[in-house]
VOMARMI-700149 format. One line per 2 residues: number of its first residue (from 0); their letters; for each residue x, y, z of C-alpha. Coordinates in steps of 0.05 Angstrom, whole numbers, plus 5000, padded with zeros to 4 digits. Example, Ala and Ser with C-alpha at 12.3 -4.5 7.8 and 13.67 -1.06 7.14 Angstrom:
0 = as = 5246 4910 5156  5273 4979 5143
***
This chain:
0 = xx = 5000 5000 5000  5028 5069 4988
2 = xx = 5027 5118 5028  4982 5162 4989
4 = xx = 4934 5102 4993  4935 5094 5054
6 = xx = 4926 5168 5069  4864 5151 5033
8 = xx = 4824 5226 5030  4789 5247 4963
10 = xx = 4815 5324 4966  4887 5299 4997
12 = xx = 4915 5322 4938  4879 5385 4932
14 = xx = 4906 5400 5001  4978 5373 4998
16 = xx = 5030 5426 4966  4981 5476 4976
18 = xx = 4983 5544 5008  4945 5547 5075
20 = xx = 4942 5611 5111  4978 5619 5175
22 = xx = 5015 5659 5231  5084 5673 5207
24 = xx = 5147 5675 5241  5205 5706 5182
26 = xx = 5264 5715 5236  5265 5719 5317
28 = xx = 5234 5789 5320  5191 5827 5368
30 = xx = 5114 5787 5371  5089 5850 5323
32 = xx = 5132 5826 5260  5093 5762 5257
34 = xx = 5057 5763 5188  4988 5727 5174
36 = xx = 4992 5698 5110  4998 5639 5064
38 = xx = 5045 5583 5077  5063 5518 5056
40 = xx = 5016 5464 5074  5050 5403 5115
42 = xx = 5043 5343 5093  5036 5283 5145
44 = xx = 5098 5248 5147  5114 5168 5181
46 = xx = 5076 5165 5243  5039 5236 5235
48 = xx = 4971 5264 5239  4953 5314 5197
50 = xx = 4900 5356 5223  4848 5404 5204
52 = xx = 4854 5452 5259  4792 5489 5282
54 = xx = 4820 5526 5340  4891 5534 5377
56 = xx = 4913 5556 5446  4960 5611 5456
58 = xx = 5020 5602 5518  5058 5650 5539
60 = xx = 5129 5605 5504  5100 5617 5442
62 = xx = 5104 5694 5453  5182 5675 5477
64 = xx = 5189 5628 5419  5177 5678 5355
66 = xx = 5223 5725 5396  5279 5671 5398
68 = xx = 5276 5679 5481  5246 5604 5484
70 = xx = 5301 5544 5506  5286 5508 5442
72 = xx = 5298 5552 5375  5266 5525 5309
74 = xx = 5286 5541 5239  5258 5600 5207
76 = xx = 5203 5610 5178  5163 5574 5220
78 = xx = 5091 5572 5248  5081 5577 5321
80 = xx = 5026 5549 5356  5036 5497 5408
82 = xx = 4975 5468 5416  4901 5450 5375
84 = xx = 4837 5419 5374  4802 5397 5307
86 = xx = 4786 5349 5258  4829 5291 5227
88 = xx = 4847 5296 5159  4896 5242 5138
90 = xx = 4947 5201 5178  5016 5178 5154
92 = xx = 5047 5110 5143  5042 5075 5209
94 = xx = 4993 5106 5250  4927 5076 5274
96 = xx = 4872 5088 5323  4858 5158 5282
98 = xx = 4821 5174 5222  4798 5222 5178
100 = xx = 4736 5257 5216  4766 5244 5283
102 = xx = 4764 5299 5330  4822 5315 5372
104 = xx = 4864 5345 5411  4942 5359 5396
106 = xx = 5007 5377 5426  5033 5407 5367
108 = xx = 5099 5435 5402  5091 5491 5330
110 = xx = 5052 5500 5277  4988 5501 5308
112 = xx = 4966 5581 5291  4957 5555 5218
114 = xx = 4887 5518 5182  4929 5452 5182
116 = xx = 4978 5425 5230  5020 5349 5221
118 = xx = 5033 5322 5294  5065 5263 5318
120 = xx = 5016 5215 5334  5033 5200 5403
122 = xx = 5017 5273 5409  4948 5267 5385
124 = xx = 4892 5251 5432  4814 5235 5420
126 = xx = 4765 5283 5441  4699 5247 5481
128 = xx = 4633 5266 5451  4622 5322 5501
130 = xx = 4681 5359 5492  4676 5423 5464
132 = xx = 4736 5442 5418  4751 5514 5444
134 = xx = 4751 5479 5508  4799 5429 5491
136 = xx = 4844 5465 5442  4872 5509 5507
138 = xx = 4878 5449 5565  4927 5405 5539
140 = xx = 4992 5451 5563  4962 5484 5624
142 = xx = 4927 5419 5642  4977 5370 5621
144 = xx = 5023 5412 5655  4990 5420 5723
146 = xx = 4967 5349 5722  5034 5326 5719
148 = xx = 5061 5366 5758  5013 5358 5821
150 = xx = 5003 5282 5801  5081 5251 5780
152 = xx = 5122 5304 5808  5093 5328 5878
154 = xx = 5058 5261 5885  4999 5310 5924
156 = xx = 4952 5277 5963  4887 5289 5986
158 = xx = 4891 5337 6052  4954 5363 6037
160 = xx = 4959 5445 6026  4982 5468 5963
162 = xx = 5004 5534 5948  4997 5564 5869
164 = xx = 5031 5627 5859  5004 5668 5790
166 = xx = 4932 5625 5804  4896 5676 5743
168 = xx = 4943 5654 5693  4925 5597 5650
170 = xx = 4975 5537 5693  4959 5567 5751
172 = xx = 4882 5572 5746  4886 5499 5729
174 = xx = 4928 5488 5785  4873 5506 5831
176 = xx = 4825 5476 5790  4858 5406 5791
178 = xx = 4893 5412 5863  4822 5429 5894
180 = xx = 4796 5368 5852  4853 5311 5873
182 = xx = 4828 5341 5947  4885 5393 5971
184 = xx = 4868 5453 6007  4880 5507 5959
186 = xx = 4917 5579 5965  4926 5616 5909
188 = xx = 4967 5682 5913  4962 5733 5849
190 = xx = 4959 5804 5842  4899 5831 5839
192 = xx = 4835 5827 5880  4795 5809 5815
194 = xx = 4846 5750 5793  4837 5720 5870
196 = xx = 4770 5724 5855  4774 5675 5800
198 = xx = 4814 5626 5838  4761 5622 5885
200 = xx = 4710 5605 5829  4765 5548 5811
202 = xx = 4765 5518 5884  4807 5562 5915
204 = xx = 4793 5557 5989  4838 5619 6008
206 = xx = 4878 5673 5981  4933 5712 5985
208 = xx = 4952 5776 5951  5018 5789 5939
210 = xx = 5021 5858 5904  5000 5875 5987
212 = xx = 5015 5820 6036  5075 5791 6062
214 = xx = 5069 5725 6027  5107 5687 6079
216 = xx = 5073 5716 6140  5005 5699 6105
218 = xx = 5023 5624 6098  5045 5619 6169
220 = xx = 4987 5650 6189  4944 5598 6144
222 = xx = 4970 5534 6156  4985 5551 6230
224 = xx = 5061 5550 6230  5059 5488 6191
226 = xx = 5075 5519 6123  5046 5489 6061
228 = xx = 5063 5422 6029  5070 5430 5949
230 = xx = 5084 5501 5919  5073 5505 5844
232 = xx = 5110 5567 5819  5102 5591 5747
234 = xx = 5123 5656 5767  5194 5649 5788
236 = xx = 5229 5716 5815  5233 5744 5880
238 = xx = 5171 5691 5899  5215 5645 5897
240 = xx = 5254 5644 5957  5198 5667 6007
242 = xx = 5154 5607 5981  5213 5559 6001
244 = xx = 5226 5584 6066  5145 5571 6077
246 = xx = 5145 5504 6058  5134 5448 6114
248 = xx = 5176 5390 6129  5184 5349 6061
250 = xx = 5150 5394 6020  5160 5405 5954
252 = xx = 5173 5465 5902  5146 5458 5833
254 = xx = 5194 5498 5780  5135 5512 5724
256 = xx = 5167 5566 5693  5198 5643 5700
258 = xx = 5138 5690 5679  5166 5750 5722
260 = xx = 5224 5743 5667  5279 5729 5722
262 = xx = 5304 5660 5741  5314 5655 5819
264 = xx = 5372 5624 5848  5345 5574 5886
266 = xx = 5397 5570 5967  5403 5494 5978
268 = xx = 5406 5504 6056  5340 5528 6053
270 = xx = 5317 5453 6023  5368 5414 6069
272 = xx = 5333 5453 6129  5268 5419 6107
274 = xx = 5282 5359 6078  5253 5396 6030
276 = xx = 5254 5378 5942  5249 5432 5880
278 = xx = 5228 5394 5823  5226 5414 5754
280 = xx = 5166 5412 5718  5159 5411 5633
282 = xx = 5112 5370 5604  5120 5368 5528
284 = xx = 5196 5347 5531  5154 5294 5594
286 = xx = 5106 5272 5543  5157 5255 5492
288 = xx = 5199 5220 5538  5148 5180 5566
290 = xx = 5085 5185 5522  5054 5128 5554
292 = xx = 5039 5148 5629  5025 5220 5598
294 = xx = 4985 5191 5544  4944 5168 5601
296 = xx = 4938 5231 5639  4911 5269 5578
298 = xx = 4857 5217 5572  4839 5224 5645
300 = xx = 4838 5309 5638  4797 5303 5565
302 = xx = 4755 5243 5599  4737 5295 5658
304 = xx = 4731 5365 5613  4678 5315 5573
306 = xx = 4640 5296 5648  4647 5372 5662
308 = xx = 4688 5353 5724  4743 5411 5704
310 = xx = 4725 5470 5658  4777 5515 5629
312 = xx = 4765 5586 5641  4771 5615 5567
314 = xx = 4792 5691 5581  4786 5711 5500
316 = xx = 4782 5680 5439  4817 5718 5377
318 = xx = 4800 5708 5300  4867 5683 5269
320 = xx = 4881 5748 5237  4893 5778 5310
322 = xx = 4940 5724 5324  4987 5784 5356
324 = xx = 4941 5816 5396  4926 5752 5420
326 = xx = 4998 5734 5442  5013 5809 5480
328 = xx = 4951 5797 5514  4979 5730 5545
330 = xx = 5047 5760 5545  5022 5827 5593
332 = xx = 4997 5784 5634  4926 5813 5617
334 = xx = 4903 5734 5611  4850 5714 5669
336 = xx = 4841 5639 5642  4864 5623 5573
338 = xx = 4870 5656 5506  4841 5616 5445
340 = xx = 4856 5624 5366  4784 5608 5315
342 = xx = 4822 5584 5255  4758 5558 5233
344 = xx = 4691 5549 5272  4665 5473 5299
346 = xx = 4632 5441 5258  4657 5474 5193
348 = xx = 4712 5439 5149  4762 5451 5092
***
C-alpha cells in the first residue's frame, strides 16, 4: 500500500503542496513582526497526523518562541502554535487508532496558529463526545502541565495544602482547579483582587495577595506555622525564595516556569533545612519522553473536561488574523484563564 493510499482522502491532493494561511514567524523578532499569511501546507509524514485545525491555544512560550527567548529555537520561517483541537484529515504511514473525521486534541509543540497542522501521533489525543473544541484546544499545556506536575512530580495527596503562585494565569488557574479536585486545600496568591477572585470560582479555598501581603507571614498565618506542602510556581522571581522558606517538612517546590522574566537562584540550605525537594516541571519534553503514562493523563483530563468535572476558564478568543494581539495579551499578563485562536469554527471543514 502506498502511502498516498493509505492516506486515503478524496481532496488529499487538493490539500497537499498547497498554500494554507497561517501565523508567520520570518526571523526571531519582536511578537508584532509576525505576518498572517499563506504558507506551505504540511504534509503528514511516518507516524503523523495531519490535522484540520479548528481552534489553537495561545501560551505565553509561544510569545518567547517567535522572539527567539524560548530554550528550544526552530528554523525559520516557521509557524508557532503549540497546541490545537480539530478534525482529522489524513494520517501517515504507520499510524492507527485515528482517522479522517476524528476529533482531537494535539500537542503540536509549533505550527498550530495555521488551518492545518502534522503532529506526531503519540501527540494526538481523542476528544469524548462532550468535549467542546475551544475547550479542549487550550487544556492540553496548562492541564497537562498541572496534572503532571501535582500528580508525577509532587505526588499531592488528598489533605495536603498546596500553594499556586500566578493562580489567574492559564497553569495556575488549572492548578487550583485540579489541586482542589485531587482534594488539597487550595491557596492561590496573584495580584489583583479580581484574579483572587477567580481562583476562588476554581476551588480556591483561600487567598493571598501578593502585590500587598507579606506572602510568607500569610502562609504561616494559614496553615498555622505548619507551612504548606507543594508550591507550584510559574512565576519564578523574588517569589521564589519566600515560598521555600514557607514550605513544611518534606515539602515540595514545583519549577513551572519564570513569567516575572527572572530566574531565581534557588539557596540549597533552605531545602536541606526541610528535607525539602524543587522539582522541575515541563511536560511536552515529559510527554515525549514518556508518552505512555502522559498519554494516560491526557485521557483522564479530556475524559473529565467531557463529564464537566474541570472547565477551562477561556479569558478571549481571537480570530486568526489577530494572532498578535492575542499573544501580547497573554504575554502582559492581561490573561485571566486562557486565550484561544478560531482558525475555523466547529463544525465547519476545509
Amino acid at each position: 500500500m502506498t502511502r498516498l493510499a493509505k492516506l486515503s482522502n478524496k481532496r488529499l491532493k487538493q490539500v497537499l503542496g498547497m498554500l494554507m494561511k497561517a501565523v508567520i514567524c520570518r526571523s526571531f523578532a519582536p511578537v508584532e513582526e509576525l505576518e498572517i499569511g499563506a504558507f506551505d501546507a504540511p504534509e503528514p509524514g511516518a507516524g503523523d497526523v495531519l490535522v484540520e485545525v479548528h481552534a489553537a491555544g495561545v501560551n505565553f512560550p509561544d510569545g518567547l518562541m517567535v522572539q527567539g527567548k524560548y530554550q528550544t529555537k526552530p528554523d525559520v520561517p516557521f509557524v508557532p502554535g503549540s497546541e490545537l483541537a480539530g478534525v482529522v484529515k489524513a494520517v501517515g504511514e504507520g499510524v492507527s487508532g485515528f482517522a479522517p473525521g476524528d476529533r482531537v486534541a494535539a500537542f503540536s509543540g509549533r505550527g498550530g496558529f495555521a488551518e492545518l497542522a502534522a503532529v506526531p501521533a503519540a501527540q494526538v489525543f481523542a476528544l469524548p463526545d462532550k468535549a467542546e473544541m475551544t475547550a479542549a484546544s487550550g487544556m492540553l499545556i496548562t492541564h497537562g502541565t498541572s496534572y503532571h506536575a501535582l500528580k508525577d512530580r509532587a505526588g499531592l495527596k488528598p489533605g495536603e495544602t498546596l500553594l499556586v503562585l500566578g493562580a489567574a494565569g492559564g497553569v495556575g488557574l488549572a492548578a487550583v482547579e485540579l489541586g482542589a479536585l485531587m482534594g488539597a486545600r487550595v491557596i492561590a496568591a496573584a495580584s489583583t483582587p479580581e484574579k483572587l477572585a477567580l481562583a476562588r470560582e476554581y476551588g480556591a479555598a483561600e487567598t493571598i495577595n501578593y502585590a500587598e501581603e507579606d506572602v510568607r507571614a500569610r502562609l504561616k498565618e494559614l496553615t498555622g506555622g505548619k507551612g504548606v506542602d507543594v508550591v507550584y510556581d510559574p512565576v519564578g522571581g523574588d517569589m521564589a525564595v519566600p515560598c521555600i522558606k514557607a514550605l513544611a517538612w518534606g515539602g515540595r517546590y514545583l519549577v513551572v516556569g519564570f513569567a516575572a522574566g527572572d530566574i531565581p537562584q534557588i539557596p540549597a540550605n533552605l531545602l536541606l533545612l526541610k528535607s525539602a525537594s524543587a522539582l522541575g516541571v515541563l511536560w511536552g519534553n515529559s510527554l515525549r519522553a514518556d508518552p505512555g503514562p502522559q498519554g494516560a493523563n491526557i485521557g483522564q483530563l479530556l475524559e473529565w473536561l467531557g463529564e464537566g468535572r474541570i472547565r477551562p476558564s477561556i479569558d478571549a478568543v481571537f480570530p486568526l488574523e489577530q494572532a498578535v494581539e492575542a499573544i501580547n495579551h497573554v504575554m502582559e499578563r492581561r490573561a485571566r484563564g486562557k486565550v484561544i485562536l478560531a482558525v475555523r469554527p466547529e463544525g465547519e471543514n476545509a
